[in-house]
N, C-alpha and C positions, 0 to 999 in steps of 0.2 A: 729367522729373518730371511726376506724374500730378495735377493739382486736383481737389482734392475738387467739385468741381461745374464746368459747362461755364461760361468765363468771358462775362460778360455784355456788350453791345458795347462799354458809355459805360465798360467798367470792368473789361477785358481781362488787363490787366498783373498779376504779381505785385508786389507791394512789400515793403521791407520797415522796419518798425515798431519804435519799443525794445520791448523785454519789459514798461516801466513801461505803456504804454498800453492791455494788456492785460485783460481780465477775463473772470470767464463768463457766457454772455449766458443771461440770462430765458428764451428761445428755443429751447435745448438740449434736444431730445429725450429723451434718455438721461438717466434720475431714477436708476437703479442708481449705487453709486459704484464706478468705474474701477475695476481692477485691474492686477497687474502694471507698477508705478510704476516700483518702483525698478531692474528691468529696462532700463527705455524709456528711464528718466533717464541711467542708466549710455552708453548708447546713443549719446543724442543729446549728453553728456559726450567721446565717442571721435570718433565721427561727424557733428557739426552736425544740423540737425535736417531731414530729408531729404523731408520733404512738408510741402507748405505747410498754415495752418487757414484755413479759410474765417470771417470776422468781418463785423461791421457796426457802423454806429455807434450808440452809447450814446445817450438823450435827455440833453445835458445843455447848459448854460450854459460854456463851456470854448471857450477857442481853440483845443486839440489834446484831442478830446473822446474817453474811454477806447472803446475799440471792443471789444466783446463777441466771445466766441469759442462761434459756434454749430454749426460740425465741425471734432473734434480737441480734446475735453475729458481725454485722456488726457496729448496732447500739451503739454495747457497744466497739468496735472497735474504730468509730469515735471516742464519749466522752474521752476515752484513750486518745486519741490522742490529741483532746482539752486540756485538763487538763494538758500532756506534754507540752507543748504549751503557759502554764498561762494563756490560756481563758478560765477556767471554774475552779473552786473551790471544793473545796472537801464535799464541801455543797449545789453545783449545784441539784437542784430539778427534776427529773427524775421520769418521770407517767411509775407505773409499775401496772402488775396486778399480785397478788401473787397466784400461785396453789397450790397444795399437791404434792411431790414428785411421787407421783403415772401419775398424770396427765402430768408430765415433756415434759418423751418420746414423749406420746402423741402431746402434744404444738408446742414443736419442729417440728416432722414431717409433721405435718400440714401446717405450717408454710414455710418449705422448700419447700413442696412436692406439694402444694395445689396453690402457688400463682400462677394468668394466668397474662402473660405479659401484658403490655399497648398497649394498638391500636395505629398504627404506627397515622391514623388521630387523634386522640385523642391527641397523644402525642405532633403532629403539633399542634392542635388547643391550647392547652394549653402554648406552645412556645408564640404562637400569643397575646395570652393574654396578659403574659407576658412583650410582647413589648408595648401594648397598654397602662398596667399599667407604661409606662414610661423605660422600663429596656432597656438598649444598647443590641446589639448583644455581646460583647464583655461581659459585666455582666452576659449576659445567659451562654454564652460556658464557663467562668471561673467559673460558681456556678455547673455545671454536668460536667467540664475537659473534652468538646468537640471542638473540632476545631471550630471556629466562621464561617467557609464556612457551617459546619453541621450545626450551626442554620438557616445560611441563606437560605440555602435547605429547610428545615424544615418551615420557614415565610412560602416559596415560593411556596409549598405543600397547608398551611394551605388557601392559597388565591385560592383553586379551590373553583368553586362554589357548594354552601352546598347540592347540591343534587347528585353531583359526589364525595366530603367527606362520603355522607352516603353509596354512592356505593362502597367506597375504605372501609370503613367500616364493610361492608357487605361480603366481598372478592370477589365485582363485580368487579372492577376495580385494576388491581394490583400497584405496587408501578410504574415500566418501564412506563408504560400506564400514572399514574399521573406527573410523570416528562415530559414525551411529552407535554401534558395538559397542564403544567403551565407556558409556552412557554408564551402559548396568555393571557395576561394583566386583560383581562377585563370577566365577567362571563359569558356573553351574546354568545361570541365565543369560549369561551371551550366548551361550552353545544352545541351550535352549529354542530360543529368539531366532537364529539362525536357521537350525534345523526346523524347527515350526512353518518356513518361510519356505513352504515348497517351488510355488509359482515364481518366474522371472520379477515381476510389477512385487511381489512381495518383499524384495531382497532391496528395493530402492529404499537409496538411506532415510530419504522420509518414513517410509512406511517401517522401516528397521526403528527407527525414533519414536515413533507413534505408540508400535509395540511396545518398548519399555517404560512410557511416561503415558500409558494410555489412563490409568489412575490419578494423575496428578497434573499440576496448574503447570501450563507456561507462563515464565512472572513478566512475559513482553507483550503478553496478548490480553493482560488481564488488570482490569483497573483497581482492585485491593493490592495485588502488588506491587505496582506500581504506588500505591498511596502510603503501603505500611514500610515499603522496604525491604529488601533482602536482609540486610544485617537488624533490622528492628524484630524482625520474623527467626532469623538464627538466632538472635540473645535470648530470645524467650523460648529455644530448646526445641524450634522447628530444625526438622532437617530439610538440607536443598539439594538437590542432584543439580552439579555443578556441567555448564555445558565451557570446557574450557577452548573447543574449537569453534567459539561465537564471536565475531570482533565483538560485542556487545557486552561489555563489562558486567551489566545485568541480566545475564542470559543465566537462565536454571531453569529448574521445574521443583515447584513445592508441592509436600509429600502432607502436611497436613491441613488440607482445606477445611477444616472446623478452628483450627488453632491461627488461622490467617483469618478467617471472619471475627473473629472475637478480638484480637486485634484491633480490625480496622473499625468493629463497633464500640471499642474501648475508647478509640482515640477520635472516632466523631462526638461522643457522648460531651467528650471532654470542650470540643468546640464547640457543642451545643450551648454547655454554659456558659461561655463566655458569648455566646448571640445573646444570649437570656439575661445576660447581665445590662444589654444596651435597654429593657424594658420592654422586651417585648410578654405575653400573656401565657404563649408558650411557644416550644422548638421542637420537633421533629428531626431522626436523622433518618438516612436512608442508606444505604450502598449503593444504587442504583437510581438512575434520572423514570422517574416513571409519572408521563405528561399527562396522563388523565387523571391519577390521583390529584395533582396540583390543579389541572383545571376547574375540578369539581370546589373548587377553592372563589370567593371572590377575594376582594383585594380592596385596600386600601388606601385613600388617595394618596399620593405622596409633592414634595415639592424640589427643587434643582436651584441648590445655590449655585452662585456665580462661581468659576475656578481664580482663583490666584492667575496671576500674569504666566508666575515657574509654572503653574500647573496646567495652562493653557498651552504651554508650549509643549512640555514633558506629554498632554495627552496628543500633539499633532504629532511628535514623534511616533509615538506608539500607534497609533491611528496610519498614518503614511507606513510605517511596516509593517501595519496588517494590509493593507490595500496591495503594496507591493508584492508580501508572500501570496496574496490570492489572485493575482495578474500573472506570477510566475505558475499555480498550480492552475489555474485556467485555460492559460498558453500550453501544458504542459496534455490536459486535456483533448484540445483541439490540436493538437500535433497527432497525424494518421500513422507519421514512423512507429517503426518496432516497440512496444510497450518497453519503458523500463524500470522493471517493479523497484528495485533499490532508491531510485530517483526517485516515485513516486509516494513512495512512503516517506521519504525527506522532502518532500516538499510540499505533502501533506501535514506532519507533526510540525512543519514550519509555520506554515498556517494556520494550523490549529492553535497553538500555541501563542501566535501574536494577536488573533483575534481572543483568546483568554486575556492575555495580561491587558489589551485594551478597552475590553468588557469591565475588568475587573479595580483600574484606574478611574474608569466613568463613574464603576458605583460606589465611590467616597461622598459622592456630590448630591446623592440623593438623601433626601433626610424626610422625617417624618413625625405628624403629630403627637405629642407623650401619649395623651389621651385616646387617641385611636390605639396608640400602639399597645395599650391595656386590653383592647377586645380584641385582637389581632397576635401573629405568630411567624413562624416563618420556619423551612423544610432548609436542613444543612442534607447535602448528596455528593456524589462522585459521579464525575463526567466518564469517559469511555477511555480517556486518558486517564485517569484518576489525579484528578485537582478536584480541589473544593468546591463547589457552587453552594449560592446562600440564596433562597427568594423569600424577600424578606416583603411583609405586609399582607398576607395571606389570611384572609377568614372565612371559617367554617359555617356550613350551611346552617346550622345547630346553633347558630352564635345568636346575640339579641336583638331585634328586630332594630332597635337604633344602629346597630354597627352594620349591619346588613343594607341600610337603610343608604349607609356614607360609600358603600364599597360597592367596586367597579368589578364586570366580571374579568378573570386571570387575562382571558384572550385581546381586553384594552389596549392600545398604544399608549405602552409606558416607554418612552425610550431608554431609561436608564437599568430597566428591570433585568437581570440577568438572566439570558436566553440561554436554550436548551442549547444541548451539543450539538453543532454540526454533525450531521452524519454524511460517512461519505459517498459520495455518488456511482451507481454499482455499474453505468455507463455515462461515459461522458456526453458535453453539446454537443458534438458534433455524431455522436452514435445517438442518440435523441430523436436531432432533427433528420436523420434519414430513416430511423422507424417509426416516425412520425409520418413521416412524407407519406412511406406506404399506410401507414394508415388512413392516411387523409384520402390517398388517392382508391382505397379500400371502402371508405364511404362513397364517396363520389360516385363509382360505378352503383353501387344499389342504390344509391338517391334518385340519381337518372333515371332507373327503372318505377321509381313512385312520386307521378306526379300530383299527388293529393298530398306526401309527404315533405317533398319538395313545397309547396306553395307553405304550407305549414309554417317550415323552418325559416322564408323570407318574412311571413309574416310577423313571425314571431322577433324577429329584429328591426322591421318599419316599423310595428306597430307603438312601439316605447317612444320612441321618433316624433311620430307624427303626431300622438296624444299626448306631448309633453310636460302637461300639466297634470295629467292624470298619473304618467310614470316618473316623475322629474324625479323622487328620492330614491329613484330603482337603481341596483348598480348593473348595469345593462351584461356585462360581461360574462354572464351566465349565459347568455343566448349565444349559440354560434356564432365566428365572425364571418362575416358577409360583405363582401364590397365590390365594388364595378372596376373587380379586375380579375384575372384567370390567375391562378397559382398555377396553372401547369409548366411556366418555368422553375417555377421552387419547387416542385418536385422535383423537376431533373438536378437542379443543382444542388440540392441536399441529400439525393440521392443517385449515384454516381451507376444504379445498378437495376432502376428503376425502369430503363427500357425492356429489361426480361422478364418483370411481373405479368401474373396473371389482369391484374387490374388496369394497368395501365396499355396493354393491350386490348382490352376491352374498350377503355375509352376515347382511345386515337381511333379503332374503329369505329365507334360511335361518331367521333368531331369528322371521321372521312366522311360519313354517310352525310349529315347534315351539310357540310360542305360543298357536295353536288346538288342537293337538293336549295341550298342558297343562291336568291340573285345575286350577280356579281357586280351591280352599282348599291353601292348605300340609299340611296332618293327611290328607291325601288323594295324597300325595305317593309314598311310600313303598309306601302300597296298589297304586297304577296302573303304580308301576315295576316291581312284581314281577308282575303281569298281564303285562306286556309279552314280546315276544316278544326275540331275541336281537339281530334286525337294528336293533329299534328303542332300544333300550337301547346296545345298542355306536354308532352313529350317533350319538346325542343326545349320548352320552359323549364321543364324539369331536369335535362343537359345544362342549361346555361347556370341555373344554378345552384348543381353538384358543382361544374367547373369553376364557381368563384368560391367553395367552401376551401378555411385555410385551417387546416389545424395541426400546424407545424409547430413544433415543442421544443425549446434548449433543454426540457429538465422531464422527468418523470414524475410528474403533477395531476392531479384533477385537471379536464379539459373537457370546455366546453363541447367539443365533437364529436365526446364519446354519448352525451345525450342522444344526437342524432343514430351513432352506432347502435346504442341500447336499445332504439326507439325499434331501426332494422332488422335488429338480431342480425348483424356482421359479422359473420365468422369469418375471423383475421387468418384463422389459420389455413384458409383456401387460398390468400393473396400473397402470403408472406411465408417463406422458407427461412431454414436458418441454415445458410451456406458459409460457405470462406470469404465470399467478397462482401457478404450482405452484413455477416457480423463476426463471424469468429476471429478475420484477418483483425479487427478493432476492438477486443480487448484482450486481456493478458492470458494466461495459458494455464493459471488456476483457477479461471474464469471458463474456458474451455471443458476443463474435467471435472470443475463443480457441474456445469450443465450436463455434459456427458453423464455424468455419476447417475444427474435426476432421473435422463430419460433411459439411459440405456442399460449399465450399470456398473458399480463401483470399482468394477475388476477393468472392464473397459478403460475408464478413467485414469485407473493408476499406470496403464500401459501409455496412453497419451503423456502424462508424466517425466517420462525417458524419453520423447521427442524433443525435436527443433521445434520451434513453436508454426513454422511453417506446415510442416510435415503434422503437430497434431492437427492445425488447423481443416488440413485437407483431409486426414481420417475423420475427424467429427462429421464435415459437410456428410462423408459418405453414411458413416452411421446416423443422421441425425435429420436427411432433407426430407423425409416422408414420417417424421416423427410425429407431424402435428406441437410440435413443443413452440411455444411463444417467451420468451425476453419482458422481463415483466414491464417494461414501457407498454409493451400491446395488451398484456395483460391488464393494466390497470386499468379497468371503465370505469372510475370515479367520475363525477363531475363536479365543477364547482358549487359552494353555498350559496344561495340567495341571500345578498347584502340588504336590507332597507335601510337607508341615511331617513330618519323623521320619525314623527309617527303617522296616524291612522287617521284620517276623520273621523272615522265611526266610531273609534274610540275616543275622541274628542265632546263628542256627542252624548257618550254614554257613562264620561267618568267626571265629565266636565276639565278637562286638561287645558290648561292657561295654554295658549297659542303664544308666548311668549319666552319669558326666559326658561320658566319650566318644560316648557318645549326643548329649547335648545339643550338641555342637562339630560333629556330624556337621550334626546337625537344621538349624544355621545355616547350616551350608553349603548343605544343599538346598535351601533354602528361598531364599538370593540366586541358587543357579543356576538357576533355573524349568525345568530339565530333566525331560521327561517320563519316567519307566521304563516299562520292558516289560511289566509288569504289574500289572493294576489295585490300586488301595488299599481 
């Protein structure tokens, strides 16, 4: 047993005192009030009270005069509290060591000022004991008032092996680093795992994590575990590597990924039949949402009864909390502060999730023919969440030309029909619309410089316009947008960074030049352009308009602008850098050292990893701005489908097609199939 202070000669001995003689002395250092009472009380209730306090005597007129308690206020806290209690008497025996008022101060501060905390291993190991001398978890966290997960942590600490305990002991090994470690079960592969990890970027708990579960599912990232369940997947004799330092009740990693598929095939099959029982021809299950399979599908007409009054209401509810969760992930989006990945992933499964349950209230209300639903089927899948999705009224290319004949291709406006998953946006609007901008302003300058291309691209947007009978079922929005105004303030204000491009340097010097070469009255205008010679007229014309081209983008989509790009062969990656201010500062920092990994390499990456997200920001810029690497916003040249709303006269001509109601049944049709024809409208 340890005394609080070194015993003094005349007054060596401990002794021990009732409890009545006690009190707190004057003397007491420590003006804060104690903490953790009822803990200590519990304690010294199990275990007698296992260090003695150091006291002195009271001033008083008394044959057995109270003696003050100047180290171990906590101590005499508990016993209070015991004694309130009726567990201990007023005659309770209590090892004190008595000083001289002189020595008090002294005692006290020592005491307060002097003690070194307990080794986080130390404190594990001693938990372990603990257990071994018989105690439940449940008896440990109620004798220290710790949550019984923090003992289980704490076992689960104490089972590294003793030569990585002494390095955690040591301050080689930090706590992050031991929770990785105790992933693996057995000694032999921690120490393994450990040692394998020669490099710094190596020993990060992630990459320590990775190592151990590099064979097996995480059940948080993966939609069959989520579908079948951790305990559905244990009762049937999987094992889980249990991650017990996860707030995430369902954090593991499953070890047999053939015995989790069959599973989760076992238990769509099952909801197959029960789709199959509403009449349909046949079901298909899938694990996986895969939109081509399904498109290659048409579909069958279907109808929308009316809702119930309850059920008109019940769906504005659900409807208003999907709108709200995708206003809060929107907001959350367009906010330029500090990414914050924990928030974003709750406020993303928010959303996801209210847009499922209100998808999945709409599709009660869709109902369908018996008799169609004979030649017709329907695909049961798992979304990216793993929930159920049903597309139900689905028929095969192969089917009989009558059902063929009724059925609409998949891509139709059904509104009740249950859309794919959401996927999530791998930069947000507002990082969009500013690598957008450069891009826009990335055409612009080469446009300017072709004015044969230029006059093209006007044309090609009057000319629907002004032949409006000829284009009227055209959906115009294929062609570039065009209008009689400059974007070149939406550039700047969508991109905040847009003064230090190459491109847009080019083209203020371009609007300087033309600027001096302009007369400075308007009514002057008209006279100077027809003065003008060919080359200066078609050049200018070809400035003014690159400068009203906008192809500025909330989303990374097919866009019309990229025709014009494709048409220039624009190489984006002369215009556009990937810096700290231009992107890295605007997305998150595993978004950093996924790009880092692509261009530079994996070991890089994992060294960004152990940054501030500032700090990796500013090493990518350095490794990364003469990369050539593009952000797949610039990377995407898609452009959009050519839409025709109608048919064809030609084919009216040639099939004899009613210009009438069979017209308009056709016109539906083309218009859900987005298929382009052979030739133009």
């Amino acid at each position: 047993m340890q005394n609080a202070v070194e015993p003094t000669a005349d007054r060596a001995a401990i002794q021990y005192v009732p409890y009545a003689r006690l009190a707190r002395s004057p003397l007491n250092v420590r003006g804060k009030a104690p903490t953790g009472i009822e803990a200590l009380a519990e304690s010294i209730a199990q275990k007698g009270l296992l260090q003695n306090l150091a006291v002195h005597e009271l001033k008083e007129r008394a044959k057995s005069p109270c003696l003050g308690v100047c180290a171990g206020q906590r101590r005499l806290a508990a016993l209070d509290m015991l004694y309130e209690q009726g567990r201990i008497t007023k005659d309770y025996q209590v090892p004190v060591l008595i000083v001289s008022e002189g020595e008090a101060v002294a005692a006290s501060l020592i005491e307060n000022r002097e003690r070194e905390p307990m080794c986080l291993a130390d404190e594990c190991v001693a938990f372990r004991l603990l257990s071994e001398e018989g105690k439940t978890t449940g008896h440990i966290a109620a004798l220290f008032s710790i949550p019984e997960v923090a003992v289980r942590r704490a076992l689960k600490i104490a089972n590294l092996a003793p030569v990585l305990l002494d390095l955690l002991r040591d301050d080689k090994l930090d706590y992050e680093q031991a929770k990785a470690l105790a992933l693996a079960d057995d000694h032999a592969t921690q120490e393994r795992i450990w040692n394998d990890a020669i490099n710094a970027w190596q020993r990060r708990p992630a990459e320590l994590r990775a190592a151990i579960t590099r064979e097996e599912i995480d059940t948080r990232d993966n939609a069959l575990a989520q579908f079948v369940g951790l305990e559905a997947y244990a009762a049937a004799g999987g094992r889980v590597r249990r991650d017990l330092f996860s707030d995430d009740e369902h954090a593991g990693y499953i070890e047999d990924a053939e015995l989790l598929y069959r599973l989760a095939s076992d238990r769509l099959i099952e909801l197959s039949q029960t789709v199959a029982a509403e009449g349909w021809q046949w079901t298909e299950c899938r694990t996986r949402y895969d939109a081509m399979e399904i498109m290659r599908h048409g579909r069958i007409a279907s109808t929308t009864r009316k809702p119930t009054k309850k059920e008109k209401t019940e769906l504005a509810e659900l409807i208003a909390m999907r709108d709200n969760a995708q206003a809060e992930l929107d907001a959350y989006y367009d906010d330029d502060s500090e990414p914050d990945e924990a928030r974003q992933e709750r406020l993303e499964a928010t959303a996801t999730a209210a847009t499922y349950a209100a998808d999945q209230y709409a599709e009660r209300f869709e109902t369908f023919d018996p008799e169609d639903m004979k030649q017709a089927g329907a695909f049961i899948y798992l979304d990216d969440e793993g929930r159920v999705c049903i597309e139900r009224g689905l028929v095969r290319r192969e089917a009989t030309p009558g059902a063929l004949a009724s059925a609409s291709p998949v891509g139709s406006a059904i509104p009740n029909a249950v859309r794919a998953p959401k996927e999530r946006p791998l930069h947000g609007e507002k990082l969009c619309r500013r690598l957008t901008a450069h891009r826009t302003a990335a055409v612009q300058i080469e446009l300017a410089q072709q004015p044969g291309v230029a006059l093209a691209v006007l044309m090609q947007r009057m000319i629907p316009v002004v032949f409006d009978d000829v284009y009227a079922r055209s959906y115009i929005d294929h062609a570039v947008k065009i209008e009689l105004h400059t974007s070149r303030d939406a550039l700047v204000s969508n991109a905040d960074d847009m003064a230090g491009s190459v491109a847009w340097k080019a083209l203020e010097g371009e609007r300087a030049k033309w600027a001096r070469m302009l007369p400075r009255r308007v009514e002057e205008l008209l006279p100077w352009l027809l003065e003008q010679g060919e080359d200066v007229t078609s050049n200018l014309f070809a400035f003014c308009v690159a400068a009203t081209v906008d192809g500025i983008s909330s989303a990374d989509r097919p866009h019309a602008v990229n025709e014009v790009a494709n048409t220039l062969a624009v190489d984006l990656s002369r215009y556009w850098k990937p810096t700290r201010a231009g992107y890295f500062a605007h997305v998150a920092k595993d978004q950093i050292a996924a790009v880092v990994s692509e261009s530079v390499s994996p070991q890089v990456a994992g060294e960004l990893r152990g940054m501030k997200k500032d700090d990796a920001a500013a090493t990518a810029e350095l490794r990364m701005t003469d990369s050539g690497w593009l952000p797949e916003v610039l990377r995407n040249r898609e452009v959009p489908e050519r839409v025709t709303y109608g048919y064809r006269e030609d084919d009216d001509e040639e099939d004899g097609v009613d210009t009438g109601a069979e017209a308009d049944e056709l016109s539906e049709t083309q218009a859900g199939s987005g298929k382009e024809d052979d030739e133009p409208h």
